[in-house]
N, C-alpha and C positions, 0 to 999 in steps of 0.2 A: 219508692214507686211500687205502687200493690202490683202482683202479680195476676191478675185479672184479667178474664176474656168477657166481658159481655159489651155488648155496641150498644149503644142509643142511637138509632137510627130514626129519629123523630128530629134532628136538627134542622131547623129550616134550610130550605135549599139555597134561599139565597144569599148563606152565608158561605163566605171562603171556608174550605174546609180542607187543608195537605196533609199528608202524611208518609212518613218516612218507615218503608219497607224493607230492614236488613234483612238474612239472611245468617244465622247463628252458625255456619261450618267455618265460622273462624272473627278474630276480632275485629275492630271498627276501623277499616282502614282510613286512609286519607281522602280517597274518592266518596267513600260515604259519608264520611265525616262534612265535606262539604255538600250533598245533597240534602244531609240532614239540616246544614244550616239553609241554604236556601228555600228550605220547605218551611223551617220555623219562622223565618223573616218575613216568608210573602205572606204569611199569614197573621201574622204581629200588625206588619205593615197596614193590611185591611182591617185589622179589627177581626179576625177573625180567629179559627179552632186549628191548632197543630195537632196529629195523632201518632202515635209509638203502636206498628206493627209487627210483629218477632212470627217473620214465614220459617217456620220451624218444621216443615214437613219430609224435609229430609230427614226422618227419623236415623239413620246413620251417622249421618254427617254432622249433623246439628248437635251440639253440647251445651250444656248449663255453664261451665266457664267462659265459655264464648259470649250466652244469652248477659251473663254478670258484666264481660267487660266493653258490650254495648252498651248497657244501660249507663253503666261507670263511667262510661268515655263520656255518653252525650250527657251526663251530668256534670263532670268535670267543665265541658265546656258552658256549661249556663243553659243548655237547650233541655225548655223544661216542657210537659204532654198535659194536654187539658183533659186527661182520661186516661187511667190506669193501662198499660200494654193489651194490645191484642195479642193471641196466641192461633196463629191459623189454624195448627195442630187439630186444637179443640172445636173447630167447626165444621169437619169432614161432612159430618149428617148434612148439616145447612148447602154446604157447596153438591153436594150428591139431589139434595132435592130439588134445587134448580137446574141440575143436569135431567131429573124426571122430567120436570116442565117445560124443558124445552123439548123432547122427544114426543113428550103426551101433545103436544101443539104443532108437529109438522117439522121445528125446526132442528132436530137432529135426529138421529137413525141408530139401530144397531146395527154395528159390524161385526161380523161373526169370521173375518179372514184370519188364520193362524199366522202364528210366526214365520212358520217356514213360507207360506203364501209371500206375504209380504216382502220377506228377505229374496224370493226370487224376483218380485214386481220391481223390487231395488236393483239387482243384479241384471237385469233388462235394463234398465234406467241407464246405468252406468252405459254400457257396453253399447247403448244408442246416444249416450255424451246427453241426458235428456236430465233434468232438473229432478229431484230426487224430492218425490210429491206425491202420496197416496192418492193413486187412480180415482176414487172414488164408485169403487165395483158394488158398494154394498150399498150405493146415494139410494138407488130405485126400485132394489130388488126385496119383495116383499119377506121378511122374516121366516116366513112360513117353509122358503126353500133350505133354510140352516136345518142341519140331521140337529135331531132332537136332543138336549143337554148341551151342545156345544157351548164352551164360555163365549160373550160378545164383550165386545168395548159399545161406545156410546159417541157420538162425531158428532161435529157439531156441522148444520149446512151452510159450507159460506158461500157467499155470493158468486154466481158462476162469468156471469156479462162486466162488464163495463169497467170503472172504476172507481176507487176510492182515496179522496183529497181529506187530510188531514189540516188543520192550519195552525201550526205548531207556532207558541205564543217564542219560540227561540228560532228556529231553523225555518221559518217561514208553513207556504205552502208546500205540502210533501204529497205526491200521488204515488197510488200503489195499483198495478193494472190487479184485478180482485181474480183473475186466472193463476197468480202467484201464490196465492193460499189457496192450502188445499184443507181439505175437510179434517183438522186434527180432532184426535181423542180429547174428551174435554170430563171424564168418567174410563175409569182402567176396569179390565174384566175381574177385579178381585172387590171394585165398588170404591175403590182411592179416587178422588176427584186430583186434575191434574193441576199444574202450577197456573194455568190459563184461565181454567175456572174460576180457581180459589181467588186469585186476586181480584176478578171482577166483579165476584160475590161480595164479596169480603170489602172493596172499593164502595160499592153502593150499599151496603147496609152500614158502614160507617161515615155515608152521608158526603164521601169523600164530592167533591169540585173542581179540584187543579191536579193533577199528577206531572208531578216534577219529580223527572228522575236523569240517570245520564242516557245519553243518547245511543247506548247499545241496543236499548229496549224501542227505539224507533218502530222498528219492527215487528214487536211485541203490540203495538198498538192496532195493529192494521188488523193483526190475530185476535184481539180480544172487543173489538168491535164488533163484529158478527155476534156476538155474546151479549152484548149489551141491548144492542138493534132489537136481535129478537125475543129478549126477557121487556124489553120497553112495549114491543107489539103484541109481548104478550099481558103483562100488567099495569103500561105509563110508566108515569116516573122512574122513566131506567137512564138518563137523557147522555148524552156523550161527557166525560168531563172534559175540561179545557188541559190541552199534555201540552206540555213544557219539555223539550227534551235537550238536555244540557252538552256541550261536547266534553269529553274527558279531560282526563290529566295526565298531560306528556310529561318525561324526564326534562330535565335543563339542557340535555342535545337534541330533544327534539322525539324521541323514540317512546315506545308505550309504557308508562311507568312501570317501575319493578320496584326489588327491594334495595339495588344498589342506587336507585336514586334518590330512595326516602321511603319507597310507598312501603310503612311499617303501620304496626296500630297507632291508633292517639296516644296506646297507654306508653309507648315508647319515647314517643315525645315531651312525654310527661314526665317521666322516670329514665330513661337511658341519656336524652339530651338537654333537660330541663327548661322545659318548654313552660313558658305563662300559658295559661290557658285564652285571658284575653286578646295575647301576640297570635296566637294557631289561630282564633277566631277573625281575627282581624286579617290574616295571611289570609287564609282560606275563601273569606269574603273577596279579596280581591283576587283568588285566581277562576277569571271568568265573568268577573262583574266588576266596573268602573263608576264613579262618580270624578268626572272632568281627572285632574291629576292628583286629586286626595291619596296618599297613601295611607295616612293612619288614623282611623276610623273607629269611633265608640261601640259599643253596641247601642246605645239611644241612639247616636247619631244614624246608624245602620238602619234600624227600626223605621227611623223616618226616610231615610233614604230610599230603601232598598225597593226594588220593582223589577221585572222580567225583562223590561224593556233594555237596560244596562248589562244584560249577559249578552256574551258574544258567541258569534257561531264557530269563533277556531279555538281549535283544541290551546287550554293551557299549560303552562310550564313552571313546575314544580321547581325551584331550587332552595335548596337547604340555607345556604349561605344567606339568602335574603332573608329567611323566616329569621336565622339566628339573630341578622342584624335589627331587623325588627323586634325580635326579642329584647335587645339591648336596650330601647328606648322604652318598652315600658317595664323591664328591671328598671331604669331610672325613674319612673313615674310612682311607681308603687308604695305601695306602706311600706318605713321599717321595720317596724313589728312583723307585719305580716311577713316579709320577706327572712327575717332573721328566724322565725319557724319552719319554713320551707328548709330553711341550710340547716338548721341545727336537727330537724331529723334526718337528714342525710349526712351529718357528722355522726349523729350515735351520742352516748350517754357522756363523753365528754365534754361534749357543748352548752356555753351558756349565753341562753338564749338574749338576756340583760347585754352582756358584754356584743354580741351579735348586732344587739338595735342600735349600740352606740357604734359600732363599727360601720352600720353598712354604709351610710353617706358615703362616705370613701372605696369602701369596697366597692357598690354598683355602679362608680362612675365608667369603667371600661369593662366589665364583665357583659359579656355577650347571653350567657345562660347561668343556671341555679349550679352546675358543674364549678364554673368559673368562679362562681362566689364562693364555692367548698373551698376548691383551692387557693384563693386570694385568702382567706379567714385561717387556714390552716395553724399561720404563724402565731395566732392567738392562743391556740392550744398545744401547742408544743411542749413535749416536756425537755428538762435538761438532762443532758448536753445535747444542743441540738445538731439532730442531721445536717449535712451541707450536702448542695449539690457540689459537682466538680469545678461549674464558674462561679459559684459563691466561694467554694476553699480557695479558690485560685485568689484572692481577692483578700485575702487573710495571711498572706504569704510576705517576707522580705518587712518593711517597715512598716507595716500593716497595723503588726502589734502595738508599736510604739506610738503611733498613733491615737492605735483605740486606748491606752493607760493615760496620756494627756485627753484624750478625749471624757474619761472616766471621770478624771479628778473636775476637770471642767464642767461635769453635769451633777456629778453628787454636791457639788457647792451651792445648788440650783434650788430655791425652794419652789418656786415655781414653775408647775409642773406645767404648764400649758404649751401649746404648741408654738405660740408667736416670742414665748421667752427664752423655750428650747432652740427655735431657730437662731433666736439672736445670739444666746450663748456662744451655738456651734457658728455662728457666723466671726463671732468674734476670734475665737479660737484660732480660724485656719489667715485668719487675716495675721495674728501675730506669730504665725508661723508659715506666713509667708506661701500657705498653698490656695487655689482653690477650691469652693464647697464639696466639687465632687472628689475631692482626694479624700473628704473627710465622710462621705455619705453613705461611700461606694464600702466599704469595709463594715462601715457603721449597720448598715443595710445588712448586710451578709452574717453578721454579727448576729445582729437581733431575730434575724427571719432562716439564716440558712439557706437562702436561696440569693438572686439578682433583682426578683421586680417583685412589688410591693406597692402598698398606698404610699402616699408621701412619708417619706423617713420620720417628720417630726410627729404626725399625726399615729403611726408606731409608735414612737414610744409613749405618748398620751394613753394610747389603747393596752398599752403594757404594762402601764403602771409605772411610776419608780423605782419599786424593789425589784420586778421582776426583769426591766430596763437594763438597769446596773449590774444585775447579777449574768445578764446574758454578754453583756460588754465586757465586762471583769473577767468572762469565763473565757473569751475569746482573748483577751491583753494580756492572759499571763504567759 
């Protein structure tokens, strides 16, 4: 993905046009990770333009490892951008001259109030229990009374009377009495355009139409309309776009997500829990949007699916346990190949990737995550004499031995190495001696693996080979 900031702001308008605005002072979490997906979907859905914004104007906060493992997440996940990344950073000039044009037209003012002004107009505020709202001391008063050099900011003029009705394509109708904003800064006295500006700027010369984001920015919308309003009266084509505003993502108790519930990066999910990427996209899609009782969902299927109208207006609930188990079913659906690259670089230089593809049938049958396959596959690579846990040595103890030595002589007589003749051998065995399978499985098991649980005992030793088979039963029977 080129690292590029220019817009084509020539899109027709009446193309869907979303886009997804992180925020680089830190990686992709799970909340964005699903607004990114529902911005890429609605606009798949219509046939329309996705766009990748990196509001990087927190020049402190904001870092290049961060801006990486945005980009990296939502490519992990398949969410791809019809246009190289915007970088707000780089459009300061652009957001500052639409702050001129609204001032040279009536619709904003310079404020020349100092800090310390202010901080007492606050402390009034407080001490009268009064909403904490720049006065608007500078709305009316001609420029001309500021002492000569003082720094000004730049305010933008919001609507003073009546109100303003939103009709949010998720939360419905939302009115805001328009006495509730107050006249923010929309240009700082050092000429930095604010967060307010820049997005609206930045929204309409990327042609944007839908903003779908979470519904903390409710709020946010009621502020950055006064902006729009009056760049439209002043040049047209400024038109409102259509907000979408999503409700968050609670814990599995109910409370605001954090990190003991999950809320970590995607890259976490990826690498600490061994997450599919199509399981998190398929998670994600359903927390906040339904189709009747479908839980598990393609992405074509999604594609066609997916619309606004199927998000819900209460907050949802994040639980790890389900993503995991969801995970399980499309570890089962997946490539072998593909899956037995995924384990064997997180085995390391050990791993052979051949032996992997032929294991995983069995491996992925109960593995929940890419973790779970490391360790199921382990026994593949073991070298001798293998580790035991404590209920595997326990299991090797008393007549154990004598077992596994008839057990020995019974399988090297064996030219047939397959699993259905390996079974019958050992089937036959515990029959003339009188025990059952598992007196002869449970040792045999332990034997081979060093551990208790395992794929099917006979399909072990298939996976083992016969030399390496006998050698591990031999080592344990003497």
């Amino acid at each position: 993905m080129a690292s590029e900031s220019s817009i084509d702001a020539a899109a027709p308008k009446a193309e869907v046009v979303t886009r997804f605005a992180p925020s680089p002072t830190g990686y992709l979490h799970i909340g964005g990770a699903r607004t990114a997906l529902f911005n890429w979907l609605y606009a798949r859905h219509h046939g329309g333009r996705t766009l990748l914004r990196i509001e990087d104007t927190d020049r402190k906060r904001s870092t290049q490892d961060a801006i990486d493992a945005i980009i990296d997440g939502l490519a992990w996940l398949g969410l791809d951008y019809d246009a190289p990344p915007v970088f707000q950073s780089d459009r300061a000039e652009r957001h500052a001259e639409v702050a001129w044009q609204l001032l040279e037209a009536g619709h904003a003012y310079k404020c020349f109030a100092t800090s310390e002004e202010l901080e007492a107009m606050r402390e009034e505020q407080r001490a009268n229990k009064k909403p904490l709202r720049y006065d608007g001391r500078w709305r009316d008063r001609d420029p001309s009374e500021a002492p000569e050099g003082v720094p000004f900011t730049i305010r933008i003029k919001a609507p003073k009377g009546g109100e303003t009705t939103i009709q949010d394509r998720v939360q419905g109708a939302v009115t805001v009495r328009n006495e509730e904003i107050d006249d923010y800064i929309i240009l700082r006295a050092d000429g930095t355009p604010t967060y307010m500006l820049a997005v609206v700027v930045d929204d309409h010369d990327m042609g944007v139409t839908h903003v779908i984001r979470g519904d903390d920015h409710l709020n946010n919308a009621f502020r950055q309309l006064p902006i729009i309003r009056a760049m439209n009266a002043i040049e047209g084509n400024w038109p409102d776009p259509v907000y979408a505003h999503i409700p968050l993502i609670h814990g599995s108790d109910g409370a605001k997500l954090s990190k003991r519930h999950g809320a970590l990066g995607v890259e976490a999910y990826r690498d600490e829990f061994g997450i599919l990427p199509e399981a998190l996209f398929n998670y994600l899609l359903r927390l906040g949007w339904g189709h009747g009782d479908r839980e598990e969902i393609t992405r074509e299927e999604a594609t066609q699916l997916f619309d606004l109208d199927g998000v819900g207006k209460s907050p949802s609930r994040f639980d790890l346990k389900k993503l995991e188990n969801l995970n399980g079913h499309y570890l089962r659906e997946a490539d072998d190949a593909r899956l037995a690259a995924l384990v064997a670089t997180r085995i390391g230089e050990d791993a052979d990737e051949a032996l992997l593809t032929r294991a995983m049938p069995v491996l992925k049958l109960r593995a929940k995550n890419l973790n779970e396959l490391v360790e199921g596959a382990a026994f593949l690579f073991a070298k001798r004499p293998l580790g035991m846990t404590e209920k595997a040595a326990a299991l090797l103890e008393g007549e154990a031995r004598t077992i596994l030595r008839s057990l020995c002589n019974a399988l090297a007589a064996q030219n047939d190495w397959t699993s259905e003749a390996l079974e019958a051998t050992t089937k036959a065995l515990a029959e003339e001696q009188g025990l059952g399978l598992g007196k002869l499985a449970q040792p045999m098991r332990a034997a081979l693996t060093g551990t208790t649980t395992s794929p099917g005992i006979f399909d072990v030793l298939v996976l083992l080979g016969r030399d390496e088979a006998l050698a591990r039963l031999n080592a344990q029977a003497a």
